[in-house]
Structure formats: structure tokens, C-alpha cells
C-alpha positions in Angstrom: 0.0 0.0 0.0 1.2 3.3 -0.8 1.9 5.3 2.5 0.3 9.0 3.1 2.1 11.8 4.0 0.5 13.8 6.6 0.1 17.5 5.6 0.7 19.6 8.7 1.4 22.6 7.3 -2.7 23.2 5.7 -3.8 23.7 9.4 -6.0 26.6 8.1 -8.1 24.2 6.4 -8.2 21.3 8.6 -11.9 22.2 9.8 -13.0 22.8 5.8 -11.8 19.4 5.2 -12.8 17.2 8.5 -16.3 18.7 7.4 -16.4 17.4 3.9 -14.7 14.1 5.0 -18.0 13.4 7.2 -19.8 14.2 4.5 -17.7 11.6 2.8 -18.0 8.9 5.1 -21.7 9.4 5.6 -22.7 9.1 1.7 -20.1 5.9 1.7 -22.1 4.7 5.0 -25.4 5.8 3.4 -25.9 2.1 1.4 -26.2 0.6 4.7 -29.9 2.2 4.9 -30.4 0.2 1.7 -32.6 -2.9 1.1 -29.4 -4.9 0.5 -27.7 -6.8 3.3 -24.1 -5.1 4.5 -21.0 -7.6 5.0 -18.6 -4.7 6.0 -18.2 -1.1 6.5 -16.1 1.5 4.3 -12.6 1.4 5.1 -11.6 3.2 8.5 -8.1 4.2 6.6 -9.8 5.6 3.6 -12.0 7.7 5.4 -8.7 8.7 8.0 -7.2 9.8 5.0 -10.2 12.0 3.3 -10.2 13.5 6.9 -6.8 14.9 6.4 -6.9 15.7 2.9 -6.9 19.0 1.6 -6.1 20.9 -1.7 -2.3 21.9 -2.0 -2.1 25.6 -2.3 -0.5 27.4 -4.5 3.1 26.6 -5.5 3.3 23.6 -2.9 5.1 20.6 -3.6 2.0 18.7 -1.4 0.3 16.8 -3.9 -3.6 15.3 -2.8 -4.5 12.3 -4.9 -7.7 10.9 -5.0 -8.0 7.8 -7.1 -10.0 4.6 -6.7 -8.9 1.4 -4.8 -8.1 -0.6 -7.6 -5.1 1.2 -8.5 -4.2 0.7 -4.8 -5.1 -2.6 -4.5 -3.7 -4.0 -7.8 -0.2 -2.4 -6.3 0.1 0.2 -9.4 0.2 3.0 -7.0 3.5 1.5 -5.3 5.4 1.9 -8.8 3.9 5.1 -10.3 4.1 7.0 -7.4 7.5 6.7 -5.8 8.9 7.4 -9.9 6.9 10.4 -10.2 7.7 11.5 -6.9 11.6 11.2 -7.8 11.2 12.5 -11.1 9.6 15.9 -10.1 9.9 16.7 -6.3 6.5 16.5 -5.4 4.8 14.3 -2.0 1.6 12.8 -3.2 -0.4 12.3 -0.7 -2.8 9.4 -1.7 -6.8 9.3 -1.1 -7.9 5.5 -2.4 -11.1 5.7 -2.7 -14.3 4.7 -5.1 -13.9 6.6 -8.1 -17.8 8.6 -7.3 -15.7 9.6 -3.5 -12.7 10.4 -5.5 -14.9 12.5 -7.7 -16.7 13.9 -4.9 -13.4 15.2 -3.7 -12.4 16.9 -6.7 -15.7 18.7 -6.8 -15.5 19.9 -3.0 -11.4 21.1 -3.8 -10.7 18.3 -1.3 -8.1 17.1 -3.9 -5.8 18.4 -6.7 -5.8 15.5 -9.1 -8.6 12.5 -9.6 -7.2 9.4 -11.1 -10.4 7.0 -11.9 -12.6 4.9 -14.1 -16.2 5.5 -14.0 -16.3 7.3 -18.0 -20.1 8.7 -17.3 -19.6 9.9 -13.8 -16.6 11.9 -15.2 -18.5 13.3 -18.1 -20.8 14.8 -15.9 -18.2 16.0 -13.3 -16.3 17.5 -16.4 -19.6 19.2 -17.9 -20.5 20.6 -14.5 -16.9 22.4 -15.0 -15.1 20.9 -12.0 -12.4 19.1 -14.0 -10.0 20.3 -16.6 -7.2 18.3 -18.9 -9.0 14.9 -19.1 -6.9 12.2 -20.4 -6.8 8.5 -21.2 -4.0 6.6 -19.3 -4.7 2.8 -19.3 -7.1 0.2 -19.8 -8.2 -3.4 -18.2 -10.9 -5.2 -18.0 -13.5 -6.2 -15.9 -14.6 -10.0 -15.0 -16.5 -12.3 -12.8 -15.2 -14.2 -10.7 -16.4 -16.8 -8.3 -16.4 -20.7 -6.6 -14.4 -22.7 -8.5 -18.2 -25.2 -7.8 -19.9 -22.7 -9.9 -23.2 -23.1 -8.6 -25.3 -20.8 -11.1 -23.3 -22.2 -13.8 -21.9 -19.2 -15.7 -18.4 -20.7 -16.4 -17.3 -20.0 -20.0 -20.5 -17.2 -21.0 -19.7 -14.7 -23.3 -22.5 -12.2 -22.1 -22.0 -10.6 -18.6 -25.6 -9.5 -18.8 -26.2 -13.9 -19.5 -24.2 -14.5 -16.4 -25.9 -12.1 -14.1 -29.1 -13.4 -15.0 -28.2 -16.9 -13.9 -26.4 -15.6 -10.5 -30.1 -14.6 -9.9 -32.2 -17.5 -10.9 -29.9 -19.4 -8.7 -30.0 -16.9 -5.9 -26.4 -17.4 -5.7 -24.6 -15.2 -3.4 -23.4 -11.9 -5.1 -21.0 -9.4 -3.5 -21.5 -5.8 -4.8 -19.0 -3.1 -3.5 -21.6 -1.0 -3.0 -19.5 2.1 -2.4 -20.5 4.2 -5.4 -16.9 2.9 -6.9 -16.8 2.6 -11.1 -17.0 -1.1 -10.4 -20.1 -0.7 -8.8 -21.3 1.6 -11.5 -20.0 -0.8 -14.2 -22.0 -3.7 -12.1 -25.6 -2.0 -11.6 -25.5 -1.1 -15.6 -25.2 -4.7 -16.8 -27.9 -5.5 -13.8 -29.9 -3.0 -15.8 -28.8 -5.0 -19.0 -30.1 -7.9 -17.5 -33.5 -6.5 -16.4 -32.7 -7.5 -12.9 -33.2 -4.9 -9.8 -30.5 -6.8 -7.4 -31.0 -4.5 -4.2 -33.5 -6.4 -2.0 -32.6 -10.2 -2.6 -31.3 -11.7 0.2 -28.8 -12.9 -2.8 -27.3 -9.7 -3.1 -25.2 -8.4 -0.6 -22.8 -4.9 -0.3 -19.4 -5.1 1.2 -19.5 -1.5 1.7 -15.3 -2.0 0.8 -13.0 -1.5 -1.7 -12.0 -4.1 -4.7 -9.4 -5.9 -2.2 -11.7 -6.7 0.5 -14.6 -7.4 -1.3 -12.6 -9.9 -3.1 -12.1 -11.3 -0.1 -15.0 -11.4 1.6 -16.5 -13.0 -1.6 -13.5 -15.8 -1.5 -14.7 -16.9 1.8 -17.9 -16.8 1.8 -17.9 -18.7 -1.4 -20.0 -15.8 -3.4 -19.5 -13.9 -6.7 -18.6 -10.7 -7.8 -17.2 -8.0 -10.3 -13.6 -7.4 -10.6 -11.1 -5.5 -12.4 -9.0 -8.3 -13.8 -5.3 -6.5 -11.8 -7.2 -6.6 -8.3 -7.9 -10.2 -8.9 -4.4 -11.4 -10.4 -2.2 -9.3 -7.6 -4.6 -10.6 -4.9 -5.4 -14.7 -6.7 -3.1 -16.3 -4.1 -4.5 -15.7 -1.1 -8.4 -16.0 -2.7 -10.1 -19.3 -3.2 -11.6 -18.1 -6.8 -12.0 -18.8 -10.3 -12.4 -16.4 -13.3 -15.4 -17.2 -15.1 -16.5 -14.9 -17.4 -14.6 -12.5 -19.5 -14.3 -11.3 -23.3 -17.6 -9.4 -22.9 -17.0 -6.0 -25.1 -18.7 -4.1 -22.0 -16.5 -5.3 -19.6 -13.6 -2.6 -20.8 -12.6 -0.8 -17.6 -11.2 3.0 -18.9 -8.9 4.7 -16.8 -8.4 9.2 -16.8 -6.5 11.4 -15.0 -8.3 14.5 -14.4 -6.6 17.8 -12.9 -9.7 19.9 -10.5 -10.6 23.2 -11.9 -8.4 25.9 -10.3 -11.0 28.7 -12.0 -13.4 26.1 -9.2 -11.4 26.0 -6.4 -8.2 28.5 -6.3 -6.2 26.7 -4.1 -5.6 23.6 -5.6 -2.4 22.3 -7.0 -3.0 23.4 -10.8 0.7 22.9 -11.3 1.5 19.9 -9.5 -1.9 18.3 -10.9 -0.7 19.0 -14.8 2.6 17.7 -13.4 1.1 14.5 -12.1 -0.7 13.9 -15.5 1.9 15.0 -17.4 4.3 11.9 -16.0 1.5 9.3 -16.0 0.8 10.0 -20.4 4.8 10.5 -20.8 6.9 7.8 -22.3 8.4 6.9 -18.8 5.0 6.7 -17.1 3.3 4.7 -19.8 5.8 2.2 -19.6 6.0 1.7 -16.0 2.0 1.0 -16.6 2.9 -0.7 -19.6 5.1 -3.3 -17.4 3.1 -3.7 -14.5 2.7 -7.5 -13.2 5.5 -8.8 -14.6 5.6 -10.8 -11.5 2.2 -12.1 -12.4 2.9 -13.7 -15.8 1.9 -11.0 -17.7 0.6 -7.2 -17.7 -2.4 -6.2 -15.8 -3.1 -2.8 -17.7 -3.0 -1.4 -21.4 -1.0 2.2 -21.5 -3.1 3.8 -23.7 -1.9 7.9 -23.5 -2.7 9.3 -26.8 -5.4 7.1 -27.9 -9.0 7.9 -28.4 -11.4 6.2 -25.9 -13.1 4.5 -28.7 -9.6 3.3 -30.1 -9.5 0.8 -26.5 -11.4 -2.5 -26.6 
């Protein structure tokens, strides 16, 4: 995991931000309300660390990123950001959240740059004129994994919306994140594919957690769920788990690096934002990306800085 860096030095806007981080936590907390059954809470750390983030301010080498837990949780974040870091002088101080949080962030100038992959969430975000310099970074994809047993019989489907629909006629155990994440988004759409509302079965449970833990929690309670393929393959050893759909066209998971609105929120780290995204679509960054999970058998993401979003598949 990458480690934080406590900002001391933004005392004037500690208040500002421990308000907007209970804000934060409550919204994550909100799904518990829900008609679906809770398996966890949101992270303690990740709301610890929205409660001590705050936007850089001007000229600051105090970098806030807010980015979603897969990049975390895959171990990306433990390459890209001790290169950038070295390359340019900055501290990042890392926010792993669900990319709708991580969003959330950007539009309350709780961070300076978003690194995420819910595409629709961040066209609205970028419409509503919170969000400057979107790029494309990487690609992966998404897939279903669950007990090797395969008890609604999904194993080797080519439709993710086919798949879901047998989860449910089974009532097999299904673990959502349930955290507002782009997973989650990416899950409830191919529900919606499927014709199936989800919330309510006793079937359907939320973790409440990042892609790590709900992995987890799925691996022992013997359940299924939606993953991005890195998250699975860094975390496969320790998870009792089988990948059994994947191929599906909509299961492309889109990654951008978006730099917050300075005209939005003054304060923000304009510079060490563009900085940040400048690295990640360089040569050097994309091949770090490019590389990634060597120690896997093979590469968990597709650097794809310069490329159209219709261009990845």
C-alpha cells in the first residue's frame, strides 16, 4: 500500500476538510440504509485519510490524490508513485477511494488531481466544470469471478448480462462493492442489462469495501462478484476463486487522470496536478503502466496515453 504523508502545514483548512470528510463517510455509510444486506463497513483508513486531505495551495510541492482502490489494491500505485515523486519533487499524498468519492473530492477542492474509471460519472463531473485536462492513461478489463463449484453455472459465457441473469435465478450469493466505486457503476449497468433490480434479494449483498476486500470477503464466503482483472491477479493467491467470465465488449474498464478546476477551487495544486498527469501519459509513465505485473505472468493494464477512448477494446 502506498503510504500517506501527513500534511501539517494546511492547518488553516483542517476544519474545511474534517467537514467534507464526514460528509464523505456518511454518503459511503449511506448504502447501509439500503434494502441490501451489509457484509462490511467502508474502510476506516480511507475515510482517516479523506479527513486529512486538503487541496495543495499554490506553488506547494503537497500533492492530494484521490484515485479509486483498484489502482491501490492492484499495487500500481506503489510503482507510479514513488517514480513520479523522484522525477519531479513532489509528495503525493494518496486518497484510495471509489472513483464517485474520488470525484466527490475533486468537486469539493478536497483534492488536486482524480485518477479514476467511472467514464459517465466523469462526463458529468467535467460538464458541471469541476475538472480540466482529461486524459486517457490505461485500460483493463473487468470479470466475474467466483467458486471454482460454480453453482449458477456461468463458467465460460460470453454475455455478462447472461451471467448475471443466472447468479439470480440461482439466488447465488453476489458481493456488490456498493461504495459508489466505477466497479459498482460498471455492475448495476449490466444489472440494468439484464432486467434485474439486485437490491432487496437476500442474494445480493454490499461489502460497503474497496475491490481488495470485497474480493475477499467473496473468496470466503464462497459468493460472486465483479472485478477488475489487476485486483484479482495481484490478490489470486490468497483468494479461493476462479475467473469465469470475461471477453464481454462491455466489460472494458477505462482509466483518466483528471486535474480539478483551479477557476473552481483556487487553491488547488493546478501545477502539480498537470505535473502528475503529465508523467503518467509520458513515455516513462506509460511504460512503467505498460510493465506492470511482470511478476504475475503478464501485464495487468493497457498504457493507452494518446489514444481515443473508442480506439480501447
Amino acid at each position: 500500500m502506498v503510504t500517506g504523508v501527513t500534511i501539517s502545514k494546511r492547518a488553516v483548512r483542517a476544519r474545511v476538510a474534517g467537514l467534507v470528510a464526514v460528509a464523505l463517510v456518511a454518503a459511503a455509510c449511506s448504502s447501509g440504509s439500503s434494502s441490501s444486506p451489509q457484509v462490511g463497513a467502508p474502510s476506516a483508513s480511507a475515510g482517516a485519510a479523506a479527513a486529512s486531505a486538503a487541496a495543495s495551495p499554490l506553488g506547494s510541492k503537497d500533492l492530494i490524490l484521490a484515485t479509486t482502490t483498484s489502482t491501490q489494491d492492484s499495487g500500481l500505485l506503489d510503482v507510479l508513485v514513488p517514480a513520479f515523486q523522484q522525477a519531479t519533487g513532489y509528495v503525493v499524498k494518496t486518497v484510495a477511494v471509489g472513483s464517485g468519492q474520488a470525484l466527490q473530492m475533486g468537486q469539493d477542492g478536497n483534492a488536486d488531481v482524480l485518477l479514476v474509471h467511472s467514464p459517465a460519472a466523469e462526463k458529468t463531473f467535467m460538464d458541471a466544470g469541476w475538472g480540466v485536462d482529461r486524459r486517457l492513461v490505461m485500460h483493463n478489463y473487468f470479470q466475474i469471478v467466483g467458486p471454482s463449484g460454480d453453482p449458477a453455472g456461468i463458467k465460460g459465457l460470453t454475455s455478462a448480462a447472461d451471467a448475471f441473469k443466472k447468479i439470480a435465478a440461482a439466488s447465488a450469493a453476489f458481493f456488490s462493492r456498493g461504495d459508489g466505486s466505477g466497479t459498482e457503476t460498471k455492475e448495476l449497468a449490466i444489472w440494468k442489462t439484464a432486467g434485474i433490480t439486485p437490491k432487496g434479494n437476500a442474494w445480493y449483498l454490499q461489502s460497503g469495501q474497496g475491490m481488495g476486500p470485497t474480493l475477499q470477503i467473496a473468496s470466503e464466503k464462497g459468493g460472486y462478484t465483479l472485478t477488475d482483472n489487476a485486483t484479482f491477479l495481484a490478490n489470486s493467491a490468497k483468494l479461493s476463486l476462479s475467473v469465469l467470465v470475461q471477453g464481454d465488449p462491455v466489460l472494458v474498464n477505462i482509466y483518466h487522470v483528471i486535474s480539478v478546476n483551479p477557476a473552481k477551487w483556487p487553491k488547488v495544486n493546478a501545477a502539480g496536478a498537470k505535473a502528475f498527469a503529465d508523467y503518467l501519459t509520458s513515455s516513462a509513465g506509460q511504460q512503467l503502466i505498460a510493465s506492470f505485473g511482470s511478476q504475475y505472468g503478464g501485464t495487468l493494464f493497457v498504457a493507452d496515453a494518446g489514444k481515443a477512448d473508442s480506439a480501447v477494446k
